[in-house]
mmCIF file of the N, C-alpha and C atoms, coordinates in Angstrom:
data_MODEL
# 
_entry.id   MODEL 
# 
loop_
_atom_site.group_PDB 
_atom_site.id 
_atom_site.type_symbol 
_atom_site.label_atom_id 
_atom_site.label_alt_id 
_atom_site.label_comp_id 
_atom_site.label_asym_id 
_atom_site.label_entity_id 
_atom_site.label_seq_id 
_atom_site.pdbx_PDB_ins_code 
_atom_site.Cartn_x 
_atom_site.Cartn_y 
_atom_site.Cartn_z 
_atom_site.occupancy 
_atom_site.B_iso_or_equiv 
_atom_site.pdbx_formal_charge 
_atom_site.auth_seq_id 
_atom_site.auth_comp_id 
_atom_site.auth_asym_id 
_atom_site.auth_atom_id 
_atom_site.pdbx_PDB_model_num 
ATOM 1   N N  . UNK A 1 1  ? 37.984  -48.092 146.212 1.00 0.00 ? 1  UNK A N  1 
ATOM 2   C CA . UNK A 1 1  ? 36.619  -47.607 146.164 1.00 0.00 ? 1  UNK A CA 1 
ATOM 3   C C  . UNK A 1 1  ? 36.467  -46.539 147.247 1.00 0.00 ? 1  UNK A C  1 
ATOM 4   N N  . UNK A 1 2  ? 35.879  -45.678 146.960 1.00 0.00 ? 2  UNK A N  1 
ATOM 5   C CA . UNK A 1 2  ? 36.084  -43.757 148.239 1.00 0.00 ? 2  UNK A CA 1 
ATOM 6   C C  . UNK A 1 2  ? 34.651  -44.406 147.855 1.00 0.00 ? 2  UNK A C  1 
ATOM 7   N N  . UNK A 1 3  ? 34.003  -43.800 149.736 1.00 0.00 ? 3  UNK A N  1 
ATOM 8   C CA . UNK A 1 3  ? 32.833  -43.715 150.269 1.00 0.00 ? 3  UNK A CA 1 
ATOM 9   C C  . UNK A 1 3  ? 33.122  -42.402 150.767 1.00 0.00 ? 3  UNK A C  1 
ATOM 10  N N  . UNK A 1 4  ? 31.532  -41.796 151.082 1.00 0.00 ? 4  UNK A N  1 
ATOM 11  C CA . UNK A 1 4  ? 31.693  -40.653 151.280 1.00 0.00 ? 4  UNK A CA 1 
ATOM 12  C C  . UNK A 1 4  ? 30.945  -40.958 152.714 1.00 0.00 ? 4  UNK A C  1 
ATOM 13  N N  . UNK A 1 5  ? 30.884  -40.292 153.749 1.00 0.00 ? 5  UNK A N  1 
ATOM 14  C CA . UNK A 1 5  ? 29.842  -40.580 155.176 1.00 0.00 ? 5  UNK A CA 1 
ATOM 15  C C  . UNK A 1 5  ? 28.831  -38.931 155.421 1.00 0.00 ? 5  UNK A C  1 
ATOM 16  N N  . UNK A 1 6  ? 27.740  -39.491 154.762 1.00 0.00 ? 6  UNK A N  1 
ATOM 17  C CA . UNK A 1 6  ? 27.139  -38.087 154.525 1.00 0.00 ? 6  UNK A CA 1 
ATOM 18  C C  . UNK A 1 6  ? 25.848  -37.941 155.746 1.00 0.00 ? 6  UNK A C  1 
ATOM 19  N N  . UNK A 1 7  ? 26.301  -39.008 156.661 1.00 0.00 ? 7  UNK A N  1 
ATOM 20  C CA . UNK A 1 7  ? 25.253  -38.482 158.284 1.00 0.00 ? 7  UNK A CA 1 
ATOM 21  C C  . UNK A 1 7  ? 25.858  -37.546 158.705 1.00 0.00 ? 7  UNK A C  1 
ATOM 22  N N  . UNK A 1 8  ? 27.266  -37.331 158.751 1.00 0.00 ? 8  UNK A N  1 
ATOM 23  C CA . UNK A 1 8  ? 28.200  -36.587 159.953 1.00 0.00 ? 8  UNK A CA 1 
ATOM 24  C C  . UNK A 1 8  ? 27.910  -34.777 159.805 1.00 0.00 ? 8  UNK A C  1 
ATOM 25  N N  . UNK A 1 9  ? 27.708  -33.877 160.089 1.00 0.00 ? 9  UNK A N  1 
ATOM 26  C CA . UNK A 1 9  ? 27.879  -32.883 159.902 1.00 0.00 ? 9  UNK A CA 1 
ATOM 27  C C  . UNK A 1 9  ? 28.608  -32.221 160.465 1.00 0.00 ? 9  UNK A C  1 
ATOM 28  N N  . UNK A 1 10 ? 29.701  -31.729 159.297 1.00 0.00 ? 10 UNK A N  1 
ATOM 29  C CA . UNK A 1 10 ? 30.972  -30.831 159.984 1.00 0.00 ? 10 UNK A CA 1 
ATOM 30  C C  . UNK A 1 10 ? 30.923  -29.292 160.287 1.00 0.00 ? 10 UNK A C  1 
ATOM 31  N N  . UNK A 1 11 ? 29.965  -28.581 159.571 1.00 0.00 ? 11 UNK A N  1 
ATOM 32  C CA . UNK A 1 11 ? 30.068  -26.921 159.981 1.00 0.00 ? 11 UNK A CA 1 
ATOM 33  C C  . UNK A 1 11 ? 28.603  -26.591 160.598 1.00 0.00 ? 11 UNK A C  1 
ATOM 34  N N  . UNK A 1 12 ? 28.306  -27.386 161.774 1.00 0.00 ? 12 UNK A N  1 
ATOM 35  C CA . UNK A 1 12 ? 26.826  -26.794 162.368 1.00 0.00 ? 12 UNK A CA 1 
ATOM 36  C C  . UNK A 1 12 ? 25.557  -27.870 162.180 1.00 0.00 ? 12 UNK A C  1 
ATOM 37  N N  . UNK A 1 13 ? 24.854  -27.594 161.965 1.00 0.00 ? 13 UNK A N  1 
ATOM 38  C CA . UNK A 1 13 ? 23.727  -28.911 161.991 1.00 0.00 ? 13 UNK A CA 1 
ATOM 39  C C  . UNK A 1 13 ? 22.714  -28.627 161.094 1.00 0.00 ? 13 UNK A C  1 
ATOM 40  N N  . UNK A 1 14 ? 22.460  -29.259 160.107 1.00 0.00 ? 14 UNK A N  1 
ATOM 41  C CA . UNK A 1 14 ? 21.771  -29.234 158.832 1.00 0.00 ? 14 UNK A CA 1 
ATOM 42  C C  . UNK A 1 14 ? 20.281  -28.535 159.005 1.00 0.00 ? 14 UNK A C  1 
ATOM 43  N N  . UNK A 1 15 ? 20.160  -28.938 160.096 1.00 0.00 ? 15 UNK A N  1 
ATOM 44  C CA . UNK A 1 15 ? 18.652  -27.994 160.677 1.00 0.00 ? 15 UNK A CA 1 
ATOM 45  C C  . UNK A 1 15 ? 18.910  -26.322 160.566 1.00 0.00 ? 15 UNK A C  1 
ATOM 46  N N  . UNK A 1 16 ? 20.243  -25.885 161.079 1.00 0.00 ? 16 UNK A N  1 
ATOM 47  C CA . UNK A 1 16 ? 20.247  -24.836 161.198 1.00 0.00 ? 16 UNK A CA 1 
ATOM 48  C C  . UNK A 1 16 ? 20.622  -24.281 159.582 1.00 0.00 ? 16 UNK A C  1 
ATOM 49  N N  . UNK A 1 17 ? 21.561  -24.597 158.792 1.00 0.00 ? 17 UNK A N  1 
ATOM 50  C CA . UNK A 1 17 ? 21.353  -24.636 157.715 1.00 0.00 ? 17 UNK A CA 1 
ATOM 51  C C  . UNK A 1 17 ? 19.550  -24.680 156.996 1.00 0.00 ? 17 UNK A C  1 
ATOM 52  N N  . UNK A 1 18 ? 19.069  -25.324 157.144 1.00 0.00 ? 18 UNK A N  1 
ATOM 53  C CA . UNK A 1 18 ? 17.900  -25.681 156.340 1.00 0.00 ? 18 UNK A CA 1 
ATOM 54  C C  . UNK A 1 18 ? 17.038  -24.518 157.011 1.00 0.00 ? 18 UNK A C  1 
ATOM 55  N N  . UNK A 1 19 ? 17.335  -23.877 158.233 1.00 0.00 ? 19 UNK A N  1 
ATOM 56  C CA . UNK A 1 19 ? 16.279  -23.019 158.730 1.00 0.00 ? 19 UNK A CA 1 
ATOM 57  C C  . UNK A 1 19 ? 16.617  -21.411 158.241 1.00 0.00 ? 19 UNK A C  1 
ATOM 58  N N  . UNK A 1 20 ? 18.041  -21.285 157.685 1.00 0.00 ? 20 UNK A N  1 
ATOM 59  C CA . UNK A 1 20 ? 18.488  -20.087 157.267 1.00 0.00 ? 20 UNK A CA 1 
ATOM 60  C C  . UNK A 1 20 ? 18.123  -20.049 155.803 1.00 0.00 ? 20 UNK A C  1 
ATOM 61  N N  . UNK A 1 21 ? 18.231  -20.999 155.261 1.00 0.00 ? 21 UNK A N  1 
ATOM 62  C CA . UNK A 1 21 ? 17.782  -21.145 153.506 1.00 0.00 ? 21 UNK A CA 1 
ATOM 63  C C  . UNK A 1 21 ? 15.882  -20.852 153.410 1.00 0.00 ? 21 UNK A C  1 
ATOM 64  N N  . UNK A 1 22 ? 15.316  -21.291 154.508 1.00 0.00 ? 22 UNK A N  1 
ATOM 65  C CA . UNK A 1 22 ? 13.974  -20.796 154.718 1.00 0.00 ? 22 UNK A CA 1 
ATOM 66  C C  . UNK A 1 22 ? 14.303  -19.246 154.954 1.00 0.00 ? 22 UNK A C  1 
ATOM 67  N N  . UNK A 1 23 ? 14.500  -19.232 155.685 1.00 0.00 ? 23 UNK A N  1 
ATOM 68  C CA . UNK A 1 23 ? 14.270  -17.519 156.236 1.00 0.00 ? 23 UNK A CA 1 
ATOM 69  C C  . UNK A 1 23 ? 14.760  -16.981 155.119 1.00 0.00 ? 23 UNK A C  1 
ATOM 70  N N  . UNK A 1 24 ? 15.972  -16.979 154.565 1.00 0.00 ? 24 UNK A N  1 
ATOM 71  C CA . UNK A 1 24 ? 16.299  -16.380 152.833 1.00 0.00 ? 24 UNK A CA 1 
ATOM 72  C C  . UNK A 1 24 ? 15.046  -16.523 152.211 1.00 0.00 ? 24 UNK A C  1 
ATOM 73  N N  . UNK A 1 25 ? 14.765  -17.234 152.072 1.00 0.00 ? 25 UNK A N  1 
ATOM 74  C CA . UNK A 1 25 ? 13.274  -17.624 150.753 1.00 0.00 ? 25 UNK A CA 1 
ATOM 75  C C  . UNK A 1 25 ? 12.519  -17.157 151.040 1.00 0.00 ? 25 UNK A C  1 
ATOM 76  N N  . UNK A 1 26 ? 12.046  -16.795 152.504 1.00 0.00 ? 26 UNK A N  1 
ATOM 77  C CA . UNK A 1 26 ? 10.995  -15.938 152.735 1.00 0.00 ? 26 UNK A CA 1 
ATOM 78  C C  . UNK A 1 26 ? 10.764  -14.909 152.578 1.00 0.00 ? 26 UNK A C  1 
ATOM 79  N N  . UNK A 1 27 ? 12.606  -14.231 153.403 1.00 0.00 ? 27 UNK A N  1 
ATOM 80  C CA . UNK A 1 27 ? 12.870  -12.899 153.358 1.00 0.00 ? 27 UNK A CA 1 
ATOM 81  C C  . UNK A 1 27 ? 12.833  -12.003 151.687 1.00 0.00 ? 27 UNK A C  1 
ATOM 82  N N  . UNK A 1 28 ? 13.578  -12.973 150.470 1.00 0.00 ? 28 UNK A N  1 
ATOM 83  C CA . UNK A 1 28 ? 13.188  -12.628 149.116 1.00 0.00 ? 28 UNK A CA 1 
ATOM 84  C C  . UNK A 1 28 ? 11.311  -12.747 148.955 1.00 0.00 ? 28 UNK A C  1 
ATOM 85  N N  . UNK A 1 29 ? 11.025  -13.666 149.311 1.00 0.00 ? 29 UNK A N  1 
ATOM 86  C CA . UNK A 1 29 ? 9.363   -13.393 148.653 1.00 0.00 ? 29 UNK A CA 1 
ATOM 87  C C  . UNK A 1 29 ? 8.928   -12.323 148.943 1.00 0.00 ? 29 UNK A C  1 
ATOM 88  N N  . UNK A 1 30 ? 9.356   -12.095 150.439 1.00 0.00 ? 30 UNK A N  1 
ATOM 89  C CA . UNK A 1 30 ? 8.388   -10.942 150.996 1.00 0.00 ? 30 UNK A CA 1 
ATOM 90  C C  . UNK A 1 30 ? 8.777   -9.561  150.147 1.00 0.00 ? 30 UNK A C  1 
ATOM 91  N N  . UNK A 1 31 ? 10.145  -9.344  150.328 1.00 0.00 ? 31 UNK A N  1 
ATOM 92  C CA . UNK A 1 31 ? 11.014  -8.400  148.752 1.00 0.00 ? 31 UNK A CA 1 
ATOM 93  C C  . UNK A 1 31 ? 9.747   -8.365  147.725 1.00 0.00 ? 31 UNK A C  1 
ATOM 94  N N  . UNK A 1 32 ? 9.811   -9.517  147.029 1.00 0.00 ? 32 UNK A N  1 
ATOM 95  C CA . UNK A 1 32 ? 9.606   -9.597  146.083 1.00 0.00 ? 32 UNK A CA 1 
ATOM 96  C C  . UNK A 1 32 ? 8.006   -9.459  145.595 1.00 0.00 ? 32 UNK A C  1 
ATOM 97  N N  . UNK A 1 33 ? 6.976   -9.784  147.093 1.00 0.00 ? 33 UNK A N  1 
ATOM 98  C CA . UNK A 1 33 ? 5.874   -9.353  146.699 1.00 0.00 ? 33 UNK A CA 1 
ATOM 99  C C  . UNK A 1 33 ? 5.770   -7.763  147.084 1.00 0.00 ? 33 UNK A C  1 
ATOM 100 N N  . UNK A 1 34 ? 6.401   -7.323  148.085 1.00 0.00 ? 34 UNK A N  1 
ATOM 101 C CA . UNK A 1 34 ? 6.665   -5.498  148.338 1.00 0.00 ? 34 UNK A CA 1 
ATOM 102 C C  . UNK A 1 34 ? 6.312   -4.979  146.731 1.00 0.00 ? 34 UNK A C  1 
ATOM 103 N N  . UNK A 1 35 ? 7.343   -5.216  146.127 1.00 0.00 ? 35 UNK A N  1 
ATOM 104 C CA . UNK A 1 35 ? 7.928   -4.830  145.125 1.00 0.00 ? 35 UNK A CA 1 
ATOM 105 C C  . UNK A 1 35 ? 6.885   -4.924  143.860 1.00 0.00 ? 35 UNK A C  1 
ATOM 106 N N  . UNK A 1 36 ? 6.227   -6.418  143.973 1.00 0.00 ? 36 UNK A N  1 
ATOM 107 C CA . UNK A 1 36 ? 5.154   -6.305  142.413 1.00 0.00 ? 36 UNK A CA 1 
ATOM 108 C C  . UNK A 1 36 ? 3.871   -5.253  143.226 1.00 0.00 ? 36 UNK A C  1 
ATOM 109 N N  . UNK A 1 37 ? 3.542   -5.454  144.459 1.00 0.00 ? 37 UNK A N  1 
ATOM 110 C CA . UNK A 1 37 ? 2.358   -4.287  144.997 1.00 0.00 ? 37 UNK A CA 1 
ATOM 111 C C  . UNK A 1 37 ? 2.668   -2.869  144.747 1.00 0.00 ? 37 UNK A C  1 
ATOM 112 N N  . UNK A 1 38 ? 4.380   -2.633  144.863 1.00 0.00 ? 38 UNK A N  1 
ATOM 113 C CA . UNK A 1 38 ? 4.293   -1.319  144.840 1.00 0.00 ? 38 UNK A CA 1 
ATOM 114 C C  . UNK A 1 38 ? 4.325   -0.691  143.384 1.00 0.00 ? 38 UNK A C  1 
ATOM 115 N N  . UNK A 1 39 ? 4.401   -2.047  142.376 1.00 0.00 ? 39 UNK A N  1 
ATOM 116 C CA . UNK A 1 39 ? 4.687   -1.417  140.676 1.00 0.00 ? 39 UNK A CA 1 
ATOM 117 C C  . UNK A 1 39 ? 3.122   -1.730  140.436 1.00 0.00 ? 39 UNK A C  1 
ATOM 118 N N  . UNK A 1 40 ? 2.017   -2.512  140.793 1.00 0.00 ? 40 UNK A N  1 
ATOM 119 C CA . UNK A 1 40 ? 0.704   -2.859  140.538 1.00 0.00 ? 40 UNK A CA 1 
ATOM 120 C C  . UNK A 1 40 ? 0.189   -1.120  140.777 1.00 0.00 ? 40 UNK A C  1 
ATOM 121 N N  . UNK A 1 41 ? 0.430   -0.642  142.214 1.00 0.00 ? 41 UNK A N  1 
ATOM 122 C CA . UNK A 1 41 ? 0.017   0.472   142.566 1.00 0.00 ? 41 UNK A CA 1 
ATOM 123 C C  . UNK A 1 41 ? 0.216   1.606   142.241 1.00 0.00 ? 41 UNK A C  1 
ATOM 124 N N  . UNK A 1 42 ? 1.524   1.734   141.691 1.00 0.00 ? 42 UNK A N  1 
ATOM 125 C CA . UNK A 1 42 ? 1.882   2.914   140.675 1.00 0.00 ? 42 UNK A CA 1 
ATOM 126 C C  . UNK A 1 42 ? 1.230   2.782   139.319 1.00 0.00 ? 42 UNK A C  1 
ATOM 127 N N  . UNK A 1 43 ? 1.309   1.663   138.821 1.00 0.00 ? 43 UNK A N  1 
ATOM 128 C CA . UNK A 1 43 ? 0.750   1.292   137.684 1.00 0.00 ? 43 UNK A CA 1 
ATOM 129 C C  . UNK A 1 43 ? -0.993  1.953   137.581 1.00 0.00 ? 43 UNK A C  1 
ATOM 130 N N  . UNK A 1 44 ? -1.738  1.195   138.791 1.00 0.00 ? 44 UNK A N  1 
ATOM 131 C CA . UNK A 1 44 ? -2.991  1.834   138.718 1.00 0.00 ? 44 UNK A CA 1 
ATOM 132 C C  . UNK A 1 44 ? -3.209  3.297   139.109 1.00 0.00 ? 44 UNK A C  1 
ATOM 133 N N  . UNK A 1 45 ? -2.303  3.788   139.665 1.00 0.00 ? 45 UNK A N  1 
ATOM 134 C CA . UNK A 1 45 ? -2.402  5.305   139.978 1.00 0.00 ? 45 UNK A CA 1 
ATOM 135 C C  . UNK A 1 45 ? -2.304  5.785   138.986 1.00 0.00 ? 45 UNK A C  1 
ATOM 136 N N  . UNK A 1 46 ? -2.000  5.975   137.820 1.00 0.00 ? 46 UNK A N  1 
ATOM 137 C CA . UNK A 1 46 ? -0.961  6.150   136.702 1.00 0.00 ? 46 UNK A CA 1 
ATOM 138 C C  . UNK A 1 46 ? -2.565  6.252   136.022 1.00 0.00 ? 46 UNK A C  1 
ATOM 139 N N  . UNK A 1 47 ? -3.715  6.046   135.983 1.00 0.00 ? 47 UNK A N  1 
ATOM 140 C CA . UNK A 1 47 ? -5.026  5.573   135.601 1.00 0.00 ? 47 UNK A CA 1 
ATOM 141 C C  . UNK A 1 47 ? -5.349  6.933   135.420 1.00 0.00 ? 47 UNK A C  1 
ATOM 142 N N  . UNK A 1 48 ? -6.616  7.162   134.757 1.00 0.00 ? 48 UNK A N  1 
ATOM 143 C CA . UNK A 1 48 ? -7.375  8.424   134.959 1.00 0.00 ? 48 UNK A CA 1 
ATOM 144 C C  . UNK A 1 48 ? -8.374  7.505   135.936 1.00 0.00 ? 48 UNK A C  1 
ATOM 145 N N  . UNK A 1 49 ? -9.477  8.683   136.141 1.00 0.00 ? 49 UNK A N  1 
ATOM 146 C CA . UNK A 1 49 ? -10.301 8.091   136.784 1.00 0.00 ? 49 UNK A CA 1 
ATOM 147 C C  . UNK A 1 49 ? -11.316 7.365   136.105 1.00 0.00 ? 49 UNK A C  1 
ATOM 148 N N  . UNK A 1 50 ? -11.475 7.469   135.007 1.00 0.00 ? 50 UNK A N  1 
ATOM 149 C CA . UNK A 1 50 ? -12.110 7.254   134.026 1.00 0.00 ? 50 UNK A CA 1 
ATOM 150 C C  . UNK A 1 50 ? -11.600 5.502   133.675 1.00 0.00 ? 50 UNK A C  1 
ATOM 151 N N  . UNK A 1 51 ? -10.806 5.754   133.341 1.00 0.00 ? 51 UNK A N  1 
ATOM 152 C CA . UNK A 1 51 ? -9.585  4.347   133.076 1.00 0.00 ? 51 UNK A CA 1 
ATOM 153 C C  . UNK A 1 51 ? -10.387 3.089   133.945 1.00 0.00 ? 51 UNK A C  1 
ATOM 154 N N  . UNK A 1 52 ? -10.122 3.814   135.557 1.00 0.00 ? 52 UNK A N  1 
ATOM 155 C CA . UNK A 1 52 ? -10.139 2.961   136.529 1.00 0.00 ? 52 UNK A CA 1 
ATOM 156 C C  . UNK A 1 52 ? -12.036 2.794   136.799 1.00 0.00 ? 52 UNK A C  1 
ATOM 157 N N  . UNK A 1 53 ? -12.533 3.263   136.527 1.00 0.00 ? 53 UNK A N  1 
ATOM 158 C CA . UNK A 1 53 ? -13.868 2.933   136.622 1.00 0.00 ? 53 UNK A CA 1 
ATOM 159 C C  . UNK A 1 53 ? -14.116 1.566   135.124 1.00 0.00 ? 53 UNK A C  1 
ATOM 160 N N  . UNK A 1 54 ? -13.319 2.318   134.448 1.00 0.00 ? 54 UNK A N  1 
ATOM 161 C CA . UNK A 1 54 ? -13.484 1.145   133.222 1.00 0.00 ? 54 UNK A CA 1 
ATOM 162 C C  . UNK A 1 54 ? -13.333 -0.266  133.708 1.00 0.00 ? 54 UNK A C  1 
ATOM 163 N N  . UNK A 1 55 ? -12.550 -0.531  134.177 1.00 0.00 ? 55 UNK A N  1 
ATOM 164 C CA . UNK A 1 55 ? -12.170 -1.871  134.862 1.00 0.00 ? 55 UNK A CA 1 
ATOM 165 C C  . UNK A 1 55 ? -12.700 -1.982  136.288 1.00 0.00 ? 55 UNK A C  1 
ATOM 166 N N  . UNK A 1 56 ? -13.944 -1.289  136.562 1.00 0.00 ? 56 UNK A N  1 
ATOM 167 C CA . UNK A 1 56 ? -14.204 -1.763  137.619 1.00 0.00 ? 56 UNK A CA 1 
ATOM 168 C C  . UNK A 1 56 ? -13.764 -1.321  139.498 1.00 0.00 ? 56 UNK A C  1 
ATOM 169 N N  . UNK A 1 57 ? -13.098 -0.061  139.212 1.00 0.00 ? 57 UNK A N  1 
ATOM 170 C CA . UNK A 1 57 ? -12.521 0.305   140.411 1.00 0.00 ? 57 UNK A CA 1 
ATOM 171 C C  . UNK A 1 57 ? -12.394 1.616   140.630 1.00 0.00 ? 57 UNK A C  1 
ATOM 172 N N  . UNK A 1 58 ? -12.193 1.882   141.767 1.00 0.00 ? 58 UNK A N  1 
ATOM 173 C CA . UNK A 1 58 ? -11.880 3.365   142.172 1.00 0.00 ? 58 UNK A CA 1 
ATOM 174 C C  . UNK A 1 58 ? -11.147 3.784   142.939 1.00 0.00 ? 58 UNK A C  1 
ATOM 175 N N  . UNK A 1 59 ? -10.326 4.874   142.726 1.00 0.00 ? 59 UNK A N  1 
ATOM 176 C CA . UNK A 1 59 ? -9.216  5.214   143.200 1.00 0.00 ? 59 UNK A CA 1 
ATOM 177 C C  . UNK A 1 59 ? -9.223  5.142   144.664 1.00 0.00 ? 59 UNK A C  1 
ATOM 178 N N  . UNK A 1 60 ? -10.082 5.336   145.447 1.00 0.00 ? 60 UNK A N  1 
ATOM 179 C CA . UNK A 1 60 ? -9.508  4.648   146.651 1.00 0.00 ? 60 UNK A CA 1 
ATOM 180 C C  . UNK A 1 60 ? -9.824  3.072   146.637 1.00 0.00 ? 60 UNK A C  1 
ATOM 181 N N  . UNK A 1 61 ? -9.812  2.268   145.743 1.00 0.00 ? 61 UNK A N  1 
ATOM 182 C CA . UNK A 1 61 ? -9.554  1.100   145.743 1.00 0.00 ? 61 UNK A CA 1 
ATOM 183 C C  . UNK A 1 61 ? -8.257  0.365   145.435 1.00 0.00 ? 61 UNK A C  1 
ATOM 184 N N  . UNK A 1 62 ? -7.240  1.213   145.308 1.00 0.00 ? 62 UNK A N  1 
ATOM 185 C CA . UNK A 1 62 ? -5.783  0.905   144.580 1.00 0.00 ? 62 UNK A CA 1 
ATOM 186 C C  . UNK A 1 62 ? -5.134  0.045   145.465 1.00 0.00 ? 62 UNK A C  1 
ATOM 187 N N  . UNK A 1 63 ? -4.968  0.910   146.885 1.00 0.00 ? 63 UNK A N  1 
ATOM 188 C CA . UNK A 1 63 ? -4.170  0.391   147.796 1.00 0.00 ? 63 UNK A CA 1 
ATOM 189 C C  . UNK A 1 63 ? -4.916  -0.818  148.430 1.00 0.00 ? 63 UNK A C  1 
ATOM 190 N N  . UNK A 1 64 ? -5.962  -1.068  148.118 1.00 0.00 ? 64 UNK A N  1 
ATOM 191 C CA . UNK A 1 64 ? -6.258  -2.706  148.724 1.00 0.00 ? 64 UNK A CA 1 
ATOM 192 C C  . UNK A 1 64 ? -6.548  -3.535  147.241 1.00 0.00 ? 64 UNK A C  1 
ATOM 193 N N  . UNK A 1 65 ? -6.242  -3.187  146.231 1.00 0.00 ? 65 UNK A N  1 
ATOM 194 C CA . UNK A 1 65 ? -5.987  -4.404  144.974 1.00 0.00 ? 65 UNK A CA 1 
ATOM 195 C C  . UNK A 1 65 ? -4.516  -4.437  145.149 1.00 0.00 ? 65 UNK A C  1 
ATOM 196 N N  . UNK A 1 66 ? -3.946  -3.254  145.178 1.00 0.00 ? 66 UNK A N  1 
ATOM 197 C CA . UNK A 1 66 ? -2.279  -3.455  145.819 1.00 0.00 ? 66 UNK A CA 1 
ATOM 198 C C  . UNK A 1 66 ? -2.124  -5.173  146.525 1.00 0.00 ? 66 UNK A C  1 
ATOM 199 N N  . UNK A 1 67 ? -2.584  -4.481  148.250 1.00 0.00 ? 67 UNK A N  1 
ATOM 200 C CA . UNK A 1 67 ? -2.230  -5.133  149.079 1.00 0.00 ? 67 UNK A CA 1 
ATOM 201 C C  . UNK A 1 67 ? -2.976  -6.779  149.114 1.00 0.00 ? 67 UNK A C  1 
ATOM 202 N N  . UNK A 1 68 ? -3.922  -6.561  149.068 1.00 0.00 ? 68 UNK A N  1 
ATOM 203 C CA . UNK A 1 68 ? -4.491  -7.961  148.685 1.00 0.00 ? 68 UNK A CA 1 
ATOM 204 C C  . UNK A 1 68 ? -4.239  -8.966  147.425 1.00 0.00 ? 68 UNK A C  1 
ATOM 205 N N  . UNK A 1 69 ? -3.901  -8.647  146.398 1.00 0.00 ? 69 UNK A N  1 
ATOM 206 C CA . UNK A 1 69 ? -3.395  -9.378  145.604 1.00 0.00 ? 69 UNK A CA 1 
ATOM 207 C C  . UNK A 1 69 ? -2.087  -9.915  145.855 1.00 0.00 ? 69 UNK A C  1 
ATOM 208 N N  . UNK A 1 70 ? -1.361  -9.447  146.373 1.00 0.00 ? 70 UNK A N  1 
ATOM 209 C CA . UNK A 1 70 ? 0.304   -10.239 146.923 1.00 0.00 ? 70 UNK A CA 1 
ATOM 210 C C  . UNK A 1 70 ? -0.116  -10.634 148.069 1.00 0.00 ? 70 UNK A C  1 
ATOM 211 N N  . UNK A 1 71 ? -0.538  -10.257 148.812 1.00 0.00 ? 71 UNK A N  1 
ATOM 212 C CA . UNK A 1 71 ? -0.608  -11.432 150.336 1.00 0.00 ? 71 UNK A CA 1 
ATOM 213 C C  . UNK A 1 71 ? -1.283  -12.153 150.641 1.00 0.00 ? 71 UNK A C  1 
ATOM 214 N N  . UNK A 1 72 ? -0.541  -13.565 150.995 1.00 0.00 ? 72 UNK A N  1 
ATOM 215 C CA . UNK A 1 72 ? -1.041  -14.978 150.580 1.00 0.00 ? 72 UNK A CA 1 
ATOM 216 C C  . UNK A 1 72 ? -0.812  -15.226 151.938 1.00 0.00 ? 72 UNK A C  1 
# 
């Protein structure tokens, strides 16, 4: 019968592990909300002005529906 001893940690300490897999996950979100603000914002630039009054907005309103909609 093989047991395995899964307290011991052999390459570093699971904390530090678990604190680098955070910082990855963060470091992608933050990517990843950059990225939908900066296609939201092209997207609404891309508007006439006309467009963008239709829905309620105006062109200097882009860059804060941008920025405020991704940051949480």
């Amino acid at each position: 019968m093989a047991a395995f001893d899964t307290t011991r940690t052999t390459y570093g300490s699971a904390s530090a592990v678990s604190k680098f897999g955070s910082f990855l996950a963060s470091l992608v979100t933050a990517v990843v909300a950059w990225r939908d603000a900066a296609m939201t914002r092209k997207a609404l630039n891309s508007l006439t002005d006309r467009e963008l009054e239709d829905i309620g907005l105006l062109r200097s309103d882009v860059d804060n529906v941008a920025k405020s909609h991704f940051i949480r």
